[in-house]
Backbone as JSON, one array per atom type, in Angstrom:
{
  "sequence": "XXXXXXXXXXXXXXXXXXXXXXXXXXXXXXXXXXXXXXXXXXXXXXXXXXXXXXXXXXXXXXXXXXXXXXXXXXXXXXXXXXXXXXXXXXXXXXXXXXXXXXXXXXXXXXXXXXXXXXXX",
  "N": [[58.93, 16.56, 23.1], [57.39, 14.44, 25.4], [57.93, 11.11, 26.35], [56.63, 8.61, 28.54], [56.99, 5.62, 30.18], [56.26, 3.79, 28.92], [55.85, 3.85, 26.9], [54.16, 5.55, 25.92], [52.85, 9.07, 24.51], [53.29, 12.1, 26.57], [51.91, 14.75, 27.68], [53.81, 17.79, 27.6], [54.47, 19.46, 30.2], [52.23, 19.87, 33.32], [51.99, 16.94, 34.73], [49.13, 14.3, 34.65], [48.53, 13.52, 38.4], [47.89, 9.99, 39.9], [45.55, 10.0, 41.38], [43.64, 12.41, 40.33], [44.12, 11.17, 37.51], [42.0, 9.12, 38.23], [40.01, 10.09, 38.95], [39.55, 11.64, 36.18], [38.66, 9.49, 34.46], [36.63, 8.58, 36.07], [34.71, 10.55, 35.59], [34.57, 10.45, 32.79], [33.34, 8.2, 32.87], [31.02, 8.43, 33.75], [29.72, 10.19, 31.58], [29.66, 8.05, 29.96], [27.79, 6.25, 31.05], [25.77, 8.11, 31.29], [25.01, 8.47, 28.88], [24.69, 5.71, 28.15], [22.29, 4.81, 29.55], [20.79, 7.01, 28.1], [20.2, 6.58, 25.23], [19.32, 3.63, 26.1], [16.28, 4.55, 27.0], [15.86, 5.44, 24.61], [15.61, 3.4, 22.82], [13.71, 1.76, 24.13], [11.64, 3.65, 24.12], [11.37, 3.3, 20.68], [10.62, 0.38, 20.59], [8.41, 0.43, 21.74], [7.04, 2.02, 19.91], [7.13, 0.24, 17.62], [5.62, -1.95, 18.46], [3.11, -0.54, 18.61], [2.99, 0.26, 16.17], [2.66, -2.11, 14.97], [0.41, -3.44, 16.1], [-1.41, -1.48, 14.98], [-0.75, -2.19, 11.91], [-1.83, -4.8, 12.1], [-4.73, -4.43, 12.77], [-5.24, -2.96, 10.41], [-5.05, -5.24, 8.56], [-6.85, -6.93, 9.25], [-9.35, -5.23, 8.9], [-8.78, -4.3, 5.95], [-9.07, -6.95, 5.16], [-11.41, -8.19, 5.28], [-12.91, -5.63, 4.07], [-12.32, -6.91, 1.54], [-13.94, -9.07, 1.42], [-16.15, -8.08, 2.29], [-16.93, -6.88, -0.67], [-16.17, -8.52, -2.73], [-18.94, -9.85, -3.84], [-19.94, -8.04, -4.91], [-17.86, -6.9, -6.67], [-17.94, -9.72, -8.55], [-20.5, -9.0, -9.4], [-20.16, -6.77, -10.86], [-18.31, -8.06, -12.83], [-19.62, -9.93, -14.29], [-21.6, -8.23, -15.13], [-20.36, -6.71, -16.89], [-19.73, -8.9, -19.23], [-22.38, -9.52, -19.69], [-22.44, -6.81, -20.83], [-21.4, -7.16, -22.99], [-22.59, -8.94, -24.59], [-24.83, -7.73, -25.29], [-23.91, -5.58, -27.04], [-23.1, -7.39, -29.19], [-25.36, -8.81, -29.74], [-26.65, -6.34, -30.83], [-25.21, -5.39, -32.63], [-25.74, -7.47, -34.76], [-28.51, -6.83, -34.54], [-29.22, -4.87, -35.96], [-28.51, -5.38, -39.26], [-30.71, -7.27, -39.19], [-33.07, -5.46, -38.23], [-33.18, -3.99, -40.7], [-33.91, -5.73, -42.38], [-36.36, -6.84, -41.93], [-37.71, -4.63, -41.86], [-37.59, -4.17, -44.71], [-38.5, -6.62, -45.01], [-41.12, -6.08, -44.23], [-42.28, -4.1, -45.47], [-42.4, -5.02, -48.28], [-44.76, -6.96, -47.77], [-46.2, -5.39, -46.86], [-46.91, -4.03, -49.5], [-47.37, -6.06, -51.1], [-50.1, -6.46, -49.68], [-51.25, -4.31, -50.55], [-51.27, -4.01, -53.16], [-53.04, -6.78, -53.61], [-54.97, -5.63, -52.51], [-56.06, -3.85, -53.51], [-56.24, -4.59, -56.38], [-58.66, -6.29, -56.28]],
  "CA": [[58.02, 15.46, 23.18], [57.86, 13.42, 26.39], [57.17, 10.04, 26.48], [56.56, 7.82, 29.88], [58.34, 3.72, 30.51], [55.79, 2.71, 28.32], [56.16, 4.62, 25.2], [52.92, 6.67, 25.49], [52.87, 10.16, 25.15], [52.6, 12.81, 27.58], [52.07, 15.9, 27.19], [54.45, 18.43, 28.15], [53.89, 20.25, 31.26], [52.42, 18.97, 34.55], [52.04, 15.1, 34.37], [48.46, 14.49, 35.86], [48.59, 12.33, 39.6], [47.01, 9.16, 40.09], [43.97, 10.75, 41.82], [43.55, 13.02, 38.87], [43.9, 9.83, 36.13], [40.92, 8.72, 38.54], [38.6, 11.65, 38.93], [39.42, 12.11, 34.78], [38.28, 8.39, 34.11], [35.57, 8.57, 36.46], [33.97, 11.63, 34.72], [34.28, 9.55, 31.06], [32.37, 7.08, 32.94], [29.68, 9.34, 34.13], [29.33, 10.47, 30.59], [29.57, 7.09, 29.12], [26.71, 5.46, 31.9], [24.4, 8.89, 30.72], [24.87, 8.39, 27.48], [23.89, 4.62, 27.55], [20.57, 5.62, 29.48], [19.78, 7.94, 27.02], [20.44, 5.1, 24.46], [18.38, 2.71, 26.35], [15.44, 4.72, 27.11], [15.25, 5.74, 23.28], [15.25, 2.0, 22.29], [12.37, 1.15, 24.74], [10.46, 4.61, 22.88], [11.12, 2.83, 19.71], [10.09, -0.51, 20.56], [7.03, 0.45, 22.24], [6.43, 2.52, 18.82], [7.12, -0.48, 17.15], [4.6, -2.71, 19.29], [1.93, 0.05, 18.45], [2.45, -0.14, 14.61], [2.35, -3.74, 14.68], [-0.92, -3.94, 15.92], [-1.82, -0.57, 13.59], [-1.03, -3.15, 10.99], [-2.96, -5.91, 12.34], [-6.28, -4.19, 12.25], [-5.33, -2.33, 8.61], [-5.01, -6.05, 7.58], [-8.03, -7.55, 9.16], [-9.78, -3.86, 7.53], [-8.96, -4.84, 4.38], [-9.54, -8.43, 4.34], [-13.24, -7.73, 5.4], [-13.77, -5.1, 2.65], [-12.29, -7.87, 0.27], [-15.44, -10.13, 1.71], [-17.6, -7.55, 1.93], [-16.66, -6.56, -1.64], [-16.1, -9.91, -3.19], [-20.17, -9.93, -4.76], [-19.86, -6.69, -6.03], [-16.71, -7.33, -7.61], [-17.87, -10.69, -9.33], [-21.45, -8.75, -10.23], [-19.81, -5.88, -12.28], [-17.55, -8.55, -14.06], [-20.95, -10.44, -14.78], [-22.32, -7.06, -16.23], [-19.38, -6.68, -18.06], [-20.18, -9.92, -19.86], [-24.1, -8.89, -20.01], [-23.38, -5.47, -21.85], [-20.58, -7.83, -24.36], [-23.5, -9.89, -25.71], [-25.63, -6.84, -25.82], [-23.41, -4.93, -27.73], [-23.07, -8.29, -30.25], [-26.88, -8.76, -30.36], [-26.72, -4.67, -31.56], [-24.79, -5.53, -34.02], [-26.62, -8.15, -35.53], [-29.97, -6.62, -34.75], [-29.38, -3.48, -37.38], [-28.97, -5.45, -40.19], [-31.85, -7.85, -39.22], [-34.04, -4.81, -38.31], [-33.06, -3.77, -42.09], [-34.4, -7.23, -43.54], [-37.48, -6.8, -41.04], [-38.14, -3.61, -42.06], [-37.66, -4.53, -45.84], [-40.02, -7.62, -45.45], [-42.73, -5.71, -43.88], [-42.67, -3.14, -46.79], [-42.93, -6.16, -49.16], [-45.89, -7.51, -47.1], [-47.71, -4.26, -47.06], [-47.02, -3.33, -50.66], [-48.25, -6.6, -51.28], [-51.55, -6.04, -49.54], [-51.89, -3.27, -51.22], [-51.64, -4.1, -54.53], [-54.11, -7.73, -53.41], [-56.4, -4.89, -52.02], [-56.04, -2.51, -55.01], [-57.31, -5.1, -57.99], [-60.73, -6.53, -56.1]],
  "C": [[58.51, 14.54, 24.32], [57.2, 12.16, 26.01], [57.36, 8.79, 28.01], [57.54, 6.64, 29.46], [57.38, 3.23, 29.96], [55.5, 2.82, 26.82], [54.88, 5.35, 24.91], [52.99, 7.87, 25.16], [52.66, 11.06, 25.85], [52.65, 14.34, 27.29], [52.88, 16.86, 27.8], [53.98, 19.38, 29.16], [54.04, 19.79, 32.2], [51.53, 17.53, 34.17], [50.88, 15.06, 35.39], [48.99, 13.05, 37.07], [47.82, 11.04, 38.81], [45.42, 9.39, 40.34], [43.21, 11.74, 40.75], [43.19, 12.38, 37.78], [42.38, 9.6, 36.92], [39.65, 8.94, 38.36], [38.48, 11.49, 37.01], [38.23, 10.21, 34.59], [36.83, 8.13, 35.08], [34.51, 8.94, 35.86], [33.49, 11.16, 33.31], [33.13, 8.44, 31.61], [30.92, 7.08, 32.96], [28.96, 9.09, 32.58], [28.98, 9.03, 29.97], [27.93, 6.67, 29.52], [25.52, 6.62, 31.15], [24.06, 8.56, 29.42], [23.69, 6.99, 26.8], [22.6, 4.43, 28.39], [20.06, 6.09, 28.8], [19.35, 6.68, 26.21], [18.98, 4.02, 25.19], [16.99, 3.34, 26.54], [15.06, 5.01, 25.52], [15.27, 4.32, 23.15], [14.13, 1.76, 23.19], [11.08, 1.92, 24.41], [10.3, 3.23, 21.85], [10.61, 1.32, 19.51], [8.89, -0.96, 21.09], [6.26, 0.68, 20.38], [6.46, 1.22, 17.54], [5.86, -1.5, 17.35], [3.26, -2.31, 18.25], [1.54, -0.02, 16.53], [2.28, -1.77, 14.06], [0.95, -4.07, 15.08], [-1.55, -2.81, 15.39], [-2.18, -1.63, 12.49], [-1.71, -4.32, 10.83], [-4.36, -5.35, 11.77], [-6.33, -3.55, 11.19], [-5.53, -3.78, 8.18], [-6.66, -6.55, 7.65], [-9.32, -6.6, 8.42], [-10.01, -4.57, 6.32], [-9.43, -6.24, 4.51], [-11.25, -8.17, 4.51], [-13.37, -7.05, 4.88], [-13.62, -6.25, 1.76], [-13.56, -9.01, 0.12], [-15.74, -9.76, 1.42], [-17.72, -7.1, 0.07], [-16.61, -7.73, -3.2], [-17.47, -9.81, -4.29], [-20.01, -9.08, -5.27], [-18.93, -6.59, -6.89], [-17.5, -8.5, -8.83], [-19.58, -9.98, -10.03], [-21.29, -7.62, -11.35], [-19.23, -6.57, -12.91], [-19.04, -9.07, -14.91], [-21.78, -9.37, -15.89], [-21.87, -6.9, -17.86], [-19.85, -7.52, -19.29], [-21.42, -9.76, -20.51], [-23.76, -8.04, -21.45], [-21.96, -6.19, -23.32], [-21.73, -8.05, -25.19], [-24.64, -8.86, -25.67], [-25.36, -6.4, -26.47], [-23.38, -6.07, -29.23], [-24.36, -8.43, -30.88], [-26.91, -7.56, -30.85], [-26.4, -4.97, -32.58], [-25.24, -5.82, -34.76], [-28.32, -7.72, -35.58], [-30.07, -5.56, -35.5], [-29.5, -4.32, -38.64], [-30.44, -6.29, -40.06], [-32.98, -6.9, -38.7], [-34.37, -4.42, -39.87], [-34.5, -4.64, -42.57], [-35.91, -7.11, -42.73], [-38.05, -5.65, -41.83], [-38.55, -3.64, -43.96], [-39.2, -5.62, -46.3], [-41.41, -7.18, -45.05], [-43.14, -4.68, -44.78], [-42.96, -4.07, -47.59], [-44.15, -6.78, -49.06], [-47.23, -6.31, -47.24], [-47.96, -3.99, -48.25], [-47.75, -4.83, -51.43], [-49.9, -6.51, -51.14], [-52.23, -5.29, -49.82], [-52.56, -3.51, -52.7], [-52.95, -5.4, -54.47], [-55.35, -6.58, -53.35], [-56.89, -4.39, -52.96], [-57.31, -3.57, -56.6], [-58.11, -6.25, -57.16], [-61.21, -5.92, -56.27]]
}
């Protein structure tokens, strides 16, 4: 194990030059500089794609809020129905037995007129 005057290690063998350290550190740089191009051109993709769903979501909102207008009467006329076929269903109720009593008093009425008719 070698180590240099500054306590690094080196690897055994040939020790690269100066010009060598250069060229090597150049080359990392290369790579580094491509790398953060790549990098930057994908962030300016994704913040375009960002842009584009932001105003996606704009006109989904204004969308919906204009069905919720356009929708709004029709909404408040089926609750209204709703309500309608309640007190229809209540008048049902009550109109069986009072067809009963209807139906009862008009047999009483006829069987009356019968029997009035019967002894003249």
């Amino acid at each position: 194990m070698i180590v240099n005057d500054f306590g690094v290690l080196v690897q055994s063998g040939k020790t690269k030059t100066i010009g060598e350290n250069v060229e090597s550190i150049s080359d990392h740089l290369t790579k580094v500089d491509d790398q953060m191009q790549a990098g930057d051109a994908r962030m300016t993709r994704i913040e375009d794609n960002v842009a584009e769903v932001r105003d996606e979501l704009s006109r989904n909102t204004e969308a919906t809020q204009e069905l919720e207008r356009n929708t709004r009467d029709l909404v408040e006329f089926f609750q209204a129905m709703q309500g309608a076929f309640r007190v229809l269903n209540w008048l049902g109720k009550i109109a069986r037995p009072a067809a009963y009593v209807v139906g009862l008093g008009t047999a009483l009425v006829g069987f009356w007129a019968a029997l009035k008719g019967h002894m003249k």
